[in-house]
ZALUM-201753 format. One record per residue (C-alpha): residue number from 0; residue in one letter; x, y negated, z negated. Coordinates in pm, 1 decimal. Example, Ala and Ser with C-alpha at 12.3 -4.5 7.8 and 13.67 -1.06 7.14 Angstrom:
REM ZALUM-201753
REC  pos  code        c1        c2        c3
REC    0     a    1230.0     450.0    -780.0
REC    1     s    1367.0     106.0    -714.0
END
This chain:
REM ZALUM-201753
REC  pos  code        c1        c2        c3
REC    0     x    6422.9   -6212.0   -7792.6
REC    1     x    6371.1   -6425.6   -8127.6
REC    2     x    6176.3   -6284.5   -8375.5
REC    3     x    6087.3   -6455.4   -8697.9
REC    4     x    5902.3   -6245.3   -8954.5
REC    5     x    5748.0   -6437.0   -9273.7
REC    6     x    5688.6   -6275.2   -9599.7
REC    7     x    5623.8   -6348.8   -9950.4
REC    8     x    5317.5   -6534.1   -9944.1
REC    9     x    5025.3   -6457.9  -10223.2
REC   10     x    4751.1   -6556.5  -10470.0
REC   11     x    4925.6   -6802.4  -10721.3
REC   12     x    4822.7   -6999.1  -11036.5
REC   13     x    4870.2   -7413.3  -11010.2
REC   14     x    5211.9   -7482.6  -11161.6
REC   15     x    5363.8   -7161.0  -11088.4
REC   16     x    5648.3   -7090.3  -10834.4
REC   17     x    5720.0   -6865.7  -10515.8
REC   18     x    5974.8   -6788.6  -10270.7
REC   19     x    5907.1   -6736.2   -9888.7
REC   20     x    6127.1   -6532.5   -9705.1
REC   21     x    6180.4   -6525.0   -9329.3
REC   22     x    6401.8   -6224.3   -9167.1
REC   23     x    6546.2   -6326.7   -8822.2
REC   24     x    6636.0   -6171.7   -8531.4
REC   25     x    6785.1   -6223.2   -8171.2
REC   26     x    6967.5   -6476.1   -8231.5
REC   27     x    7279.9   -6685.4   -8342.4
REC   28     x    7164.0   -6741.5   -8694.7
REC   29     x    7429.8   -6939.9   -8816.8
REC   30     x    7416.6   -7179.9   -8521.8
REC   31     x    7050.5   -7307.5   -8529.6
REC   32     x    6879.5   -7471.9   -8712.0
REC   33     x    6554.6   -7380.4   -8913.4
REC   34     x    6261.8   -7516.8   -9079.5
REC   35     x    5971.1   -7403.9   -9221.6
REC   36     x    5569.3   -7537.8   -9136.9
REC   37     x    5265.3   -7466.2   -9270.4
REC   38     x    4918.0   -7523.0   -9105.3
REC   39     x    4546.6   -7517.2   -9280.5
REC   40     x    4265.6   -7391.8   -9072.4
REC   41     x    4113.5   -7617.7   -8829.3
REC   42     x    4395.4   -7886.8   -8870.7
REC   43     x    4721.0   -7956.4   -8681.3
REC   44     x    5050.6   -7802.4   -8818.0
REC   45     x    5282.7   -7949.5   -9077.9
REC   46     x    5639.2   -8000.8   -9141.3
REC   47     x    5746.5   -7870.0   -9449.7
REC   48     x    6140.8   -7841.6   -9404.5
REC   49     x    6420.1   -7790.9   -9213.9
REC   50     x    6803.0   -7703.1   -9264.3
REC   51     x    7065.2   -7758.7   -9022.5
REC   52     x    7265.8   -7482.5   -8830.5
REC   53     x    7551.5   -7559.5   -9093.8
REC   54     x    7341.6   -7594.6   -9389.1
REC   55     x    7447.1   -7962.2   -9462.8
REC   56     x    7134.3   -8117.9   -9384.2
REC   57     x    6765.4   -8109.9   -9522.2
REC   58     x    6458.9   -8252.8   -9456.5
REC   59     x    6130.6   -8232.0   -9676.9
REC   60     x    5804.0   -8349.6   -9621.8
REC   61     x    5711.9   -8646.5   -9880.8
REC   62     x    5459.9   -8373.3  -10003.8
REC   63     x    5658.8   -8123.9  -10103.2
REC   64     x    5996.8   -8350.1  -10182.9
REC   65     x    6152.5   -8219.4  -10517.1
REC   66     x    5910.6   -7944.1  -10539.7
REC   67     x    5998.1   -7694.5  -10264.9
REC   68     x    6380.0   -7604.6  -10145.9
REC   69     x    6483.3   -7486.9   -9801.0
REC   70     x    6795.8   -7213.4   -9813.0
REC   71     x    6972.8   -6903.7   -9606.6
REC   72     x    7138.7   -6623.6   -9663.6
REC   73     x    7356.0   -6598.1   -9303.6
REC   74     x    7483.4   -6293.2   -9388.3
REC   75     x    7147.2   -6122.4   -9427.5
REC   76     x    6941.8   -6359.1   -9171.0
REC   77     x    6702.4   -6508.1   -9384.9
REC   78     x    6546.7   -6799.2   -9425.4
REC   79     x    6408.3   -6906.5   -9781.0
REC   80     x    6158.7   -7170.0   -9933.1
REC   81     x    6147.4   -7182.4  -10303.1
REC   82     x    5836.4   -7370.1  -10392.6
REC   83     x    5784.0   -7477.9  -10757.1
REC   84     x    5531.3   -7635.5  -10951.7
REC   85     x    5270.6   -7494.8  -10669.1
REC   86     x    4947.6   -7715.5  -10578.8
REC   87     x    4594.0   -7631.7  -10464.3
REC   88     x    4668.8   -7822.7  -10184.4
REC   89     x    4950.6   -7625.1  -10106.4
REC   90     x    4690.0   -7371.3  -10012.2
REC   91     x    4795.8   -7294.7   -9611.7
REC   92     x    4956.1   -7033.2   -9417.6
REC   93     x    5376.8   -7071.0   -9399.4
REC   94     x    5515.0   -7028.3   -9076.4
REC   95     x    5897.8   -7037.4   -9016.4
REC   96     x    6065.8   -7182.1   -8707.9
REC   97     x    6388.7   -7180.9   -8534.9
REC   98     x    6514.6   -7465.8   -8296.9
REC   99     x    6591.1   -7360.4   -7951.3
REC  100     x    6902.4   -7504.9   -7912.0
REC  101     x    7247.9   -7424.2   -8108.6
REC  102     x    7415.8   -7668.0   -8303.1
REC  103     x    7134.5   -7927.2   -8261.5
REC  104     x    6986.3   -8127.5   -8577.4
REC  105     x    6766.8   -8439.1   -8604.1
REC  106     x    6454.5   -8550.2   -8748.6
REC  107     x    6203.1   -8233.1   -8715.0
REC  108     x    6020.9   -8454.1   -8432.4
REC  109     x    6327.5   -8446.1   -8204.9
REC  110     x    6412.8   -8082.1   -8236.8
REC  111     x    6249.3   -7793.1   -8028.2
REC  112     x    6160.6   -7553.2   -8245.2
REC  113     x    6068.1   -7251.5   -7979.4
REC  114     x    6039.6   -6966.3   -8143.5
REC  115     x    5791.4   -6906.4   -8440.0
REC  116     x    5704.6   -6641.8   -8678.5
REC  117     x    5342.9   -6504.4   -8741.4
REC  118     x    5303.6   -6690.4   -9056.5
REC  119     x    5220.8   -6598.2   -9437.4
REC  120     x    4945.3   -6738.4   -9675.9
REC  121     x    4962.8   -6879.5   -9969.6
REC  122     x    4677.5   -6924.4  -10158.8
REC  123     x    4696.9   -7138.7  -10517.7
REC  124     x    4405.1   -7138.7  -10754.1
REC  125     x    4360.5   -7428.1  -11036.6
END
């Protein structure tokens, strides 16, 4: 069974950075590929990110585009998002995601992302 555990997340100061990390377990790790959403109360969820099973490919939301960078560490199963210059806006809960399939990447809409973590918050104050 997949399981995706977030941490990380905090209260941060506008213009500050963070790192989320996401630990992963029960599956192939190097073979799928990952992203990372976020999702504000009461509204639909986001795509942030996503890196492909063989790290050569990334995706970023226009919103977060040369702000935030999606990484792992295969050897330690973990999934990263270094977010810089932060944004009240950015002001959701982070949730990471792996695609169901191995060796499968394509624009985030096309993938089936199947197994979720539980999600952390980040809150950023102006």
């Amino acid at each position: 069974q997949v399981r995706l555990v977030e941490s990380g997340g905090g209260l941060m100061q506008a213009g500050s950075s963070l790192r989320l990390s996401c630990a992963a377990s029960g599956l192939a790790f190097g073979t799928h590929t990952m992203a990372w959403f976020r999702q504000a109360a009461g509204s639909e969820r986001e795509f942030v990110a996503s890196l492909s099973w063989n790290n050569y490919n990334k995706e970023y939301a226009d919103s977060v585009k040369g702000r935030f960078t999606i990484s792992r560490d295969i050897d330690q199963r973990m999934l990263y998002l270094g977010m810089n210059n932060l944004k009240p806006e950015d002001t959701v809960v982070y949730y990471c995601a792996a695609e169901s399939r191995p060796w499968r990447f394509d624009d985030y809409r096309l993938l089936d992302f199947g197994s979720w973590g539980q999600g952390t918050q980040v809150t950023v104050s102006s």
